[in-house]
N, C-alpha and C positions, 0 to 999 in steps of 0.2 A: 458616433455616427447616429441620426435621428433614423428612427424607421418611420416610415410615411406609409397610410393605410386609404385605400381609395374602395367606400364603398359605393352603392348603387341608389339612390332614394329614387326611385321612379313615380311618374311622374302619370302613367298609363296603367292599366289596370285589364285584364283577364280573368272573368270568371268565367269556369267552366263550367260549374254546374249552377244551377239556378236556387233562390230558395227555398223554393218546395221541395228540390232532390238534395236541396243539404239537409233538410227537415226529416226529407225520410231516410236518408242511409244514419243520420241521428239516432234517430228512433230506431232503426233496424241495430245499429249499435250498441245499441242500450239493451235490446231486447237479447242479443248472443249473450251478453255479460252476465244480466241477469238470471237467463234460462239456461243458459250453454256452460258459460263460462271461463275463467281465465285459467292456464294451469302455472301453479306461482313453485317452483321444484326448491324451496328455500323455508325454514321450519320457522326462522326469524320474520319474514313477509307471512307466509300461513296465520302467523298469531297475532300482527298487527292489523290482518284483513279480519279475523275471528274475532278480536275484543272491537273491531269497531262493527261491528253487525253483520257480518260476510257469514254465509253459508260456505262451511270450508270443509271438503274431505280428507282428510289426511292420509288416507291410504289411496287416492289419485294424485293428491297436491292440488284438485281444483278448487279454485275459490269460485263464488256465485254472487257477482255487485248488483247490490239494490240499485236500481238507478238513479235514484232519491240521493243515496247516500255518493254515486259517481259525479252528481250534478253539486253537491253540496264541496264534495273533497277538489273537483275542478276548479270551484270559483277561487279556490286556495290561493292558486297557483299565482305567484307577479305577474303583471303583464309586460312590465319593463326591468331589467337591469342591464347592468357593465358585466362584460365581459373584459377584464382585463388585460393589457400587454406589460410587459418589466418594462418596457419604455411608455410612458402614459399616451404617447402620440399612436399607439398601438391599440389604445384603448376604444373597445367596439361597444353601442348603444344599441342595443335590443330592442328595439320599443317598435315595430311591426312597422318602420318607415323605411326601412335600411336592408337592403342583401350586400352580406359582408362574403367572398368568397375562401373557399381554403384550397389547399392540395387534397389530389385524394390519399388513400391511405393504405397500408397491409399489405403493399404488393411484394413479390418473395423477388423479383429480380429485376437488375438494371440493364438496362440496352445500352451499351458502349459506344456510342456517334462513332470513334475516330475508329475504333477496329470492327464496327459492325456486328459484333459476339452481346450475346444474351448470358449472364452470368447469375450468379443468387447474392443477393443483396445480403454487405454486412452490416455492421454497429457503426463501423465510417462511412457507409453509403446513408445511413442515418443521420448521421450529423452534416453530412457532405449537402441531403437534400434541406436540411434544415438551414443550412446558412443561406441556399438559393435562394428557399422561399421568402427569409428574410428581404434577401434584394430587391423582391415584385413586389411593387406598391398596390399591385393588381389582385395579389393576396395577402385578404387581410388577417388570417389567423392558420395557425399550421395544427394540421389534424391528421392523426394518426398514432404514426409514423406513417409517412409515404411508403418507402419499404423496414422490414423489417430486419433486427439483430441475428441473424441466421448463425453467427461464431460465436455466441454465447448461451451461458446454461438454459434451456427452456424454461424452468421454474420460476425464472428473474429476466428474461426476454424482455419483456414491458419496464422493468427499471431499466435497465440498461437502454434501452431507446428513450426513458426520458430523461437519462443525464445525456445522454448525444443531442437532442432534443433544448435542451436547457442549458445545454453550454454553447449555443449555435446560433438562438435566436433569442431577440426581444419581443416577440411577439407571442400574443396569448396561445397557449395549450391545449389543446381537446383531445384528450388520450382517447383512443377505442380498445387499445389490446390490455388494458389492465383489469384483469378479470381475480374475485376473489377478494375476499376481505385483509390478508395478509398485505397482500402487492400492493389492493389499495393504500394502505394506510403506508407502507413505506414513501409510496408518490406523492400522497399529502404531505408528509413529512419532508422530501425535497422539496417540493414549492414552496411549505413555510419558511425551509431552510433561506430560499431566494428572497421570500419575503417580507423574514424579519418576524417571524414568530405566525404561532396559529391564528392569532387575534387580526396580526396584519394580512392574513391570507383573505381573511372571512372579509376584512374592507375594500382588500385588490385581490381580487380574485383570478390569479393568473392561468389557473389550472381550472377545466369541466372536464368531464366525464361523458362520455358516449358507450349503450351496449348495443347489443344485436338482439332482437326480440327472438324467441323460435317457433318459425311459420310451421299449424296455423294455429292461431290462440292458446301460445305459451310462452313463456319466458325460460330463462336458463338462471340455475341456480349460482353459480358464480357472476355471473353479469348482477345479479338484484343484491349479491353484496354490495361488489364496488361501490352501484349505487347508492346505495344506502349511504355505505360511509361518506360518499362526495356529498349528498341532502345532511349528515350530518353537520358537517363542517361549511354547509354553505356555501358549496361548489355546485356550480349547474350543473345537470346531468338527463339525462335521455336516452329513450332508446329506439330504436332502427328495427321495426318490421321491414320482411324483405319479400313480400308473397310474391310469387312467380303465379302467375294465372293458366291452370289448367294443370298446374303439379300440386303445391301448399296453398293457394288459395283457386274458388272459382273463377272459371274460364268468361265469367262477363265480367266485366269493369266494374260495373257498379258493387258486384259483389265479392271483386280484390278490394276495394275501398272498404267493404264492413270492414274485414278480416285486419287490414291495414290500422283501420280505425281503433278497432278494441283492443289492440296491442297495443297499440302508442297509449290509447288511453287510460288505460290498465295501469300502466307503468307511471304514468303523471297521479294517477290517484292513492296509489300504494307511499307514491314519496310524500302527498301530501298529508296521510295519514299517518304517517312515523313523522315527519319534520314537519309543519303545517308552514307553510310560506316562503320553502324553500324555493329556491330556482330551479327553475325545469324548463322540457323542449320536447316536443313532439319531433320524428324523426322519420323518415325515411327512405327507400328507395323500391317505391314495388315495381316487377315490371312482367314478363309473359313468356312461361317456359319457350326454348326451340321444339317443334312442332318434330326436326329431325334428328337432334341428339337430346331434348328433353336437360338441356343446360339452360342458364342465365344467358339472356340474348345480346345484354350489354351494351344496348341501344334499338331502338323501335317506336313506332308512332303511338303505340298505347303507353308506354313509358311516359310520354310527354304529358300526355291527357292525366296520367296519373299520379305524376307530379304535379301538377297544377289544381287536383284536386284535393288531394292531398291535402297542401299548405290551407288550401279554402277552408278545409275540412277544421285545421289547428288551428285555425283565425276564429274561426267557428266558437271555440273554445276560450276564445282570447289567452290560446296559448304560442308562443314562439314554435317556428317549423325550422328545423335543419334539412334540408332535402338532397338525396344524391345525384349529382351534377356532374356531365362532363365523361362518366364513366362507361366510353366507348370499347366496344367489343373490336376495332379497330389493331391489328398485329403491330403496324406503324403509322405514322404522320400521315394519314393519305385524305384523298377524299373522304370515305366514308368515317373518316375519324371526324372531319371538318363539319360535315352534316349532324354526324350526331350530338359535338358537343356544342354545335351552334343552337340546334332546335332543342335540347335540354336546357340550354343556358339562358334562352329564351323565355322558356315557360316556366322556369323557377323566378325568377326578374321579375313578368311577367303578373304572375300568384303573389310576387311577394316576401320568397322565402328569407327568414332570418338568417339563413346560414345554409350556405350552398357547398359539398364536399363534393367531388373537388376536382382540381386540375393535375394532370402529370400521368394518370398511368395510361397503359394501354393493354389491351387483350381484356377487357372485362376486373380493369384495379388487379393487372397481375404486375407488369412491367414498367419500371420507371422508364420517362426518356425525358432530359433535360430540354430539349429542342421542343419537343414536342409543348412541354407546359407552359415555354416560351410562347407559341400558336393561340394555344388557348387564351391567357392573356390576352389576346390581341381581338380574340371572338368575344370577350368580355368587353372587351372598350366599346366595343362595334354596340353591342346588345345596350351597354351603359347609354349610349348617344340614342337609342331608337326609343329606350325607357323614358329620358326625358321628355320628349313629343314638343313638341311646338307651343313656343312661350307668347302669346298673343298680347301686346301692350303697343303704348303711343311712341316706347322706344324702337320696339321690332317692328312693329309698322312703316314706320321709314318714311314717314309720309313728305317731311318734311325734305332729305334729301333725296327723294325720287323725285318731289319737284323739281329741286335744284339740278337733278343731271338732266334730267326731261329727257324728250327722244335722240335716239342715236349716240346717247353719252358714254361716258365709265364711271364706274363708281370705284377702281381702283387706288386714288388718291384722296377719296373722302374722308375725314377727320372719321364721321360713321363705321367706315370699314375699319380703320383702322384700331377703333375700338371692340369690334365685334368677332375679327377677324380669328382670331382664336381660340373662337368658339368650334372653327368648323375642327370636323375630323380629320388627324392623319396618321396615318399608317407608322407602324415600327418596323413590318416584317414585310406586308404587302408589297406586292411591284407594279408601280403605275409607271414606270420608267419609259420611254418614245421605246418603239420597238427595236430601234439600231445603236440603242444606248444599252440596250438588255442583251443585245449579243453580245458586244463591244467588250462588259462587262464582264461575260464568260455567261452568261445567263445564268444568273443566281436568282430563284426566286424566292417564297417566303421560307422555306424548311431552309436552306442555306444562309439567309439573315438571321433567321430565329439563331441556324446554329452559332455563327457567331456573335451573336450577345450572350449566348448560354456559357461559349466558351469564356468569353471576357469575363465575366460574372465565376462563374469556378475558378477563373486566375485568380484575379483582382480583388473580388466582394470579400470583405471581413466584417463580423456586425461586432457589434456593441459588446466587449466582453462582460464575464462576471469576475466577480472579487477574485481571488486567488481562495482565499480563505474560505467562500463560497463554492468554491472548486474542490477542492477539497473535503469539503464537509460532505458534498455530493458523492463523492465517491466514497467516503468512509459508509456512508448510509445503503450504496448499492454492495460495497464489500460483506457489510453483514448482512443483506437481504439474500446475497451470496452462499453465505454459511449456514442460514438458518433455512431460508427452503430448497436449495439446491444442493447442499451437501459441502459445498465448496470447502477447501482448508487453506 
């Protein structure tokens, strides 16, 4: 079974800020890094920021980047590669033309459609979300896990979600819960397994890496292994500041954006100064504490703006942006779910972003719902069709058959329409149904079609499997990831 990947090349453009205010949050950027500084909690980053000129304290862990040397280690960085899928039709082109979308990811529990119960996701709700997403053409790489391995040992949590992962789908990888240079290097070792040795991994690169920066201007020292090891091996890799404004970062925008900025940046510079031309990715989701419980809001209008600046900010760089999409504070499918993942979904399209995470959960990326990332899907088609904008030529002009029908005609039998006709948009979930076709029917509208495709799709969908022998090897590699950090016998 081929997997089919549908991204966005848009065709319209949003900037939110202007030159002169990328110029200076730029410059304001440079100047935290240099004066302030980054704090790198990893003795391996410490000493390749030290031997390349970094003013490093080692009894804080902060490093101090010349700017000189930030602008020098930036220009490092690709401007283009493949993100690979095990099926090549899977295969995603980076190159700041494309928003390719994913699932979102981490979330600890699944919403059960037929019984209504919220339960905690296991190692088959893992792979259960992993074959879905296989089946949406509408996403094009799966990140995560959507939920995670909650029945298996913590220590190997991230193995086990990516053999559920890797035995589910053909489509490319982007782990975020693999933290740690151990774990790392077992996960690289399964996707060589899939792909045929280290050497074949580094030319199809099926597997990237994603971490979580720690707001405000720091890193985490297990996330700058993983790292590391995925820039060793030639795996992209990124990391995800998350400043909430008026908690971990300032309460003005402008000044979530530094905070925002010198972490993404930090992390792109670090990698290019251990692996010089590795692949890399600016990353991530800031958004503006709740004013009444002082949690992640999970959607909101400064969220939008700051994704949008964001991505401007990594273009800036002529570096690729992964941006958090989609990831509504919404309990279930409702309105406010529909607002929010339509106006994030928007302004990431919009900016540009390379890679948009993602579709599926709900409650702020806690709860899967299969229906639910069916909807979204369908806000992505919608956004796809607004990205293009209007193609003006002597074909779309029509000039020729608007003469021919002239006044009082139709154009519904024109050889024209019937060539273009396809173009317009339609609905999968939507209900534009006569109104007495919509009772008639029991009045199902979009959360009811969603859910039966989703059902159909958990029947029916099976993807692309792997070798038996590649099944195997996978599991032998999480058995001893088993035994060696988890204890296992």
């Amino acid at each position: 079974m081929t997997t089919r990947i549908n991204p966005i090349a848009p065709r319209l453009k949003w900037d939110v800020l202007s030159p002169g205010e990328l110029e200076r949050i730029h410059e304001a950027t440079l100047e935290i890094m240099e004066e302030v500084g980054i704090r790198f909690p990893n003795d391996r980053a410490l000493t390749v920021l030290e031997q390349s000129g970094c003013e490093v304290d080692r009894a804080t862990q902060v490093a101090k980047l010349p700017r000189a040397l930030v602008m020098e280690a930036a220009a490092k960085a690709p401007r283009e590669y493949v993100l690979a899928g095990r099926d090549p039709a899977a295969d995603m082109l980076i190159d700041g033309k494309h928003c390719y979308l994913s699932n979102d990811g981490s979330g600890v529990f699944v919403f059960d459609h037929k019984t209504g119960e919220k339960r905690p996701s296991t190692k088959n709700d893992a792979a259960t979300s992993a074959r879905f997403v296989d089946a949406l053409p509408d996403i094009s790489y799966y990140w995560g896990p959507v939920v995670t391995s909650q029945d298996v040992p913590p220590a190997t949590k991230a193995l086990h979600d990516a053999e559920a992962v890797f035995t589910n789908t053909s489509k490319h990888f982007q782990t975020v819960t693999t933290v740690g240079e151990k774990p790392a290097r077992y996960i690289v070792e399964m996707a060589a397994a899939i792909a045929g040795g280290l050497d074949k991994l580094r030319e199809r690169p099926i597997l990237s890496f994603m971490q979580c920066a720690v707001d405000p201007l720091g890193h985490d020292g297990p996330n700058l292994e993983a790292n590391l090891v995925a820039a060793e091996h030639g795996l992209a890799s990124g990391f995800m500041p998350m400043p909430l404004a008026a908690g971990t970062g300032p309460a003005t925008l402008a000044g979530n954006l530094v905070v925002q900025n010198a972490e993404a940046l930090s992390g792109v510079v670090l990698l290019q100064l251990a692996f010089p031309g590795s692949p890399c990715f600016f990353a991530g989701a800031p958004s503006v504490i709740d004013l009444k419980t002082g949690g992640y809001t999970g959607g909101s209008p400064e969220d939008y703006l700051l994704a949008a600046a964001s991505t401007q900010l990594a273009h800036f760089y002529g570096v690729p942006m992964a941006m958090g999409t989609m990831a509504t504070g919404a309990k279930e499918p409702d309105w406010q779910a529909a607002i929010d993942d339509s106006l994030s979904t928007f302004a990431s399209v919009m900016s540009s972003a390379d890679m948009m995470n993602g579709a599926g959960l709900l409650n702020g990326s806690k709860i899967l719902s299969y229906p639910h990332m069916v909807m979204e899907t369908e806000i992505y088609s919608i956004v796809q069709k607004v990205a293009g904008g209007i193609e003006v030529s002597d074909e779309t002009l029509a000039l020729d058959v608007i003469k021919k029908v002239g006044p009082n005609g139709t154009y519904l039998a024109e050889k024209h329409t019937r060539a273009h006709m396809k173009e317009i948009w339609r609905p999968n979930v939507w209900d534009r149904t006569p109104y007495d076709t919509w009772l008639r029917e029991g009045k199902k509208g979009a959360l009811h079609k969603a859910t039966e495709i989703a059902d159909d799709i958990l029947e029916n969908y099976r993807p692309e499997p792997l070798p038996d022998d590649v099944v195997k090897e996978l599991r032998a590699i999480v058995d001893r990831a088993d035994k060696e950090l988890a204890g296992a016998r």
